[in-house]
N, C-alpha and C positions, 0 to 999 in steps of 0.2 A: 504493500500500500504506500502511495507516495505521500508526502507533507501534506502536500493541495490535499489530498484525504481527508487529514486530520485536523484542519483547521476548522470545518463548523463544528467539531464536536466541542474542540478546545475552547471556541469562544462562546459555545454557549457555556461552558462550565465557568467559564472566568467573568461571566454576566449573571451567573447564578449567585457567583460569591460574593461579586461586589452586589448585588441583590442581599444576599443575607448581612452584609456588610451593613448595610441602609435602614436594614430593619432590624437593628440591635441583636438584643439576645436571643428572641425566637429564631432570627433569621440565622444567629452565629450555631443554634444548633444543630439545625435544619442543613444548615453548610457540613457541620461534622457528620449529622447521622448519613448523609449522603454522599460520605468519602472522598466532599470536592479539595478540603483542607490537604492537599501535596504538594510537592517541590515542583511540580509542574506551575499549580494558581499561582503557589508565592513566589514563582520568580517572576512569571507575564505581570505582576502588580506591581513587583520590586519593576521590571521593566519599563512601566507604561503607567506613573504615579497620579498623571493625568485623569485617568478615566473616572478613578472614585468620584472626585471633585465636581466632575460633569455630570457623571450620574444623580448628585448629590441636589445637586442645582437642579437638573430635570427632574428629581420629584417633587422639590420643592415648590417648584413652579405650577408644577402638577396638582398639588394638594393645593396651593394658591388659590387656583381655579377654580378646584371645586368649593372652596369657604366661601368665593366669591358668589357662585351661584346662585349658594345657599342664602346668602343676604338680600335677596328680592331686590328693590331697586332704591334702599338705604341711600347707599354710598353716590348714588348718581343724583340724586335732588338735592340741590343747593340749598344754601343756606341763603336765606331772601338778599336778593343783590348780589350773593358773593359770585360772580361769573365774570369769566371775558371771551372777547370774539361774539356771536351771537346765541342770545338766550333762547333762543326755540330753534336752534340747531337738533338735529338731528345725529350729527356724528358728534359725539360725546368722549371728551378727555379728562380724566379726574388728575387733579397734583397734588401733592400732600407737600406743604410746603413750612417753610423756618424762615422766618427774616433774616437771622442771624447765622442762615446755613450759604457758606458761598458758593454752591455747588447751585444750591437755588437760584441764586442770582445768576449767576455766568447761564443757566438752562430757561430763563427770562426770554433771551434773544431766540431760542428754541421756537419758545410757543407761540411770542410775537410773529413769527414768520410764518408758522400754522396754520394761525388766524387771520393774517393775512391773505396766506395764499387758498383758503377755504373758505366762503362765507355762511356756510352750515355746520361752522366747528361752534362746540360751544366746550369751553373748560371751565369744569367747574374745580374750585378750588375747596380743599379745606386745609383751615390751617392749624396746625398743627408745633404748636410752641414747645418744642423739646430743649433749644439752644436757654443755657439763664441769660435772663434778659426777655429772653422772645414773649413773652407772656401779653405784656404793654403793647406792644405793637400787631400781635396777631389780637387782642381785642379790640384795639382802634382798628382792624381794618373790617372786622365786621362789622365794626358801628357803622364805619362806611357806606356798607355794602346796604347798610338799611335805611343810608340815604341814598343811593342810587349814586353813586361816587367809589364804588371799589376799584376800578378798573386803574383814576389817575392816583387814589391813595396807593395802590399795589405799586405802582413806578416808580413815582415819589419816597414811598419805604425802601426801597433798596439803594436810590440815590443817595439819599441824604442819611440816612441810617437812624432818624430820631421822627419817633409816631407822633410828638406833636408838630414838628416842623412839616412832615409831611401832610398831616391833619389840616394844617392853615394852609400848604400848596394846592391842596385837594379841595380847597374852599368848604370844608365842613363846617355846619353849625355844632360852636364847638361845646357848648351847655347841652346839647344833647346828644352831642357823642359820644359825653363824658358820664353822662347819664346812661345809655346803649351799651355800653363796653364794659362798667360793671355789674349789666342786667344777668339775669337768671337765666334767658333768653342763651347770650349770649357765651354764659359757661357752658352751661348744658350742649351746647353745640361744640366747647372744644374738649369739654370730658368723650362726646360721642365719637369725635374724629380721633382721640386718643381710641378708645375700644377698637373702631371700624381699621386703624392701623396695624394695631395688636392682632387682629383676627384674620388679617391678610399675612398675618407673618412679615409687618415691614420692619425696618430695626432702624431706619433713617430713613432721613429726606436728602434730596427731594424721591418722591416715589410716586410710581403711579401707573390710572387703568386705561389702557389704551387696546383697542380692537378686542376688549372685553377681559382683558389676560391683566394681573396684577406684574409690576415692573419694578424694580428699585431702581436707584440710584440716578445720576445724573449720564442716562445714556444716551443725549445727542437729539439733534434730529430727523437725523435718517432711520433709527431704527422706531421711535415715534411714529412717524409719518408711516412706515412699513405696517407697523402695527393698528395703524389708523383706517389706511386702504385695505387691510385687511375685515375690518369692522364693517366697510361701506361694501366693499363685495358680498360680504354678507346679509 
């Protein structure tokens, strides 16, 4: 029997282990009782360190998915005002976002050009104060958002780096946005964005739902937009 032979057997065994690898102790016994544990798997692992990692990520993403399902359509209805690009869009981009995350900011110019270049994109934003400090500023920006001003507060907070200065850029009345931002209203919505983050498995911002698939980090906007044409094909 030549090598070429042996290679679908080998790689399904070396997909079984890093399968049982993934799924802890049942899967680690699962791996023994089925005599995949030899000097064959652990050298292809020792070889190819790569793969776990990936695998790791694919189920992740995988189980993402399906939490996200699960949540009916929570995560996708804004919090009154907090949007940009257009509100009765149809393709729908969620971002989970930090004032004080610069990854956030530098991924700004991303979605600007999104919205731009779509006029049926609508992003909805929640935000999500992990960064100290961030707290101040992601309440001024839903105060914003409930005067129908999130769009230039959102700009203005990253420029300038301070929620009241951005507050007075953004022409807010500011007795009641001061009033707005330490409403009940307005916790309640970033205790909920804390849960709805927890429950996708995000660990940072920025993060986000695009073509229905849950995303972390600051990945650009090619892969966004891929993710997005994906949603609309559907």
């Amino acid at each position: 029997m030549s090598s070429s032979d042996q290679t679908p057997p080998l790689r399904h065994t070396i997909m079984t282990a890093l399968t049982a690898l993934v799924f802890g102790f049942l899967g680690a016994a699962i791996w023994s009782y089925a005599g995949l544990a030899d000097n064959r798997t652990r050298t292809f692992l020792l070889d190819n360190p790569d793969m776990l990692p990936k695998m790791v990520e694919a189920y992740e993403a995988q189980e993402a998915e399906k939490r996200l399902a699960d949540m009916g359509n929570e995560v996708f209805t804004p919090f009154p005002g907090v949007v940009l690009g257009n509100p009765k869009g149809k393709t729908v981009l969620v971002e989970f976002t930090d004032y004080n995350c610069p990854y956030c900011e530098a991924s700004l110019k991303d979605v600007n050009r999104l919205v731009a270049e779509n006029p049926d994109l609508k992003v909805v934003i929640r935000e999500w104060p992990i960064f100290e400090g961030s707290d101040e500023a992601s309440r001024m920006a839903l105060a914003a958002g409930m005067q129908g001003k999130y769009a230039a507060f959102h700009e203005a907070m990253f420029r300038l780096g301070d929620a009241r200065a951005a507050a007075a850029e953004a022409g807010l009345d500011m007795a009641r946005a001061e009033a707005d931002a330490a409403s009940d209203a307005v916790t309640a919505e970033i205790a909920s964005n804390l849960e709805l983050a927890r429950a996708l498995g995000f660990t940072g911002t920025p993060a986000w739902i695009a073509g229905r698939k849950p995303i972390g980090g600051a990945v650009g906007y090619d892969k966004l937009k891929a993710a997005l044409a994906g949603d609309e094909a559907g």
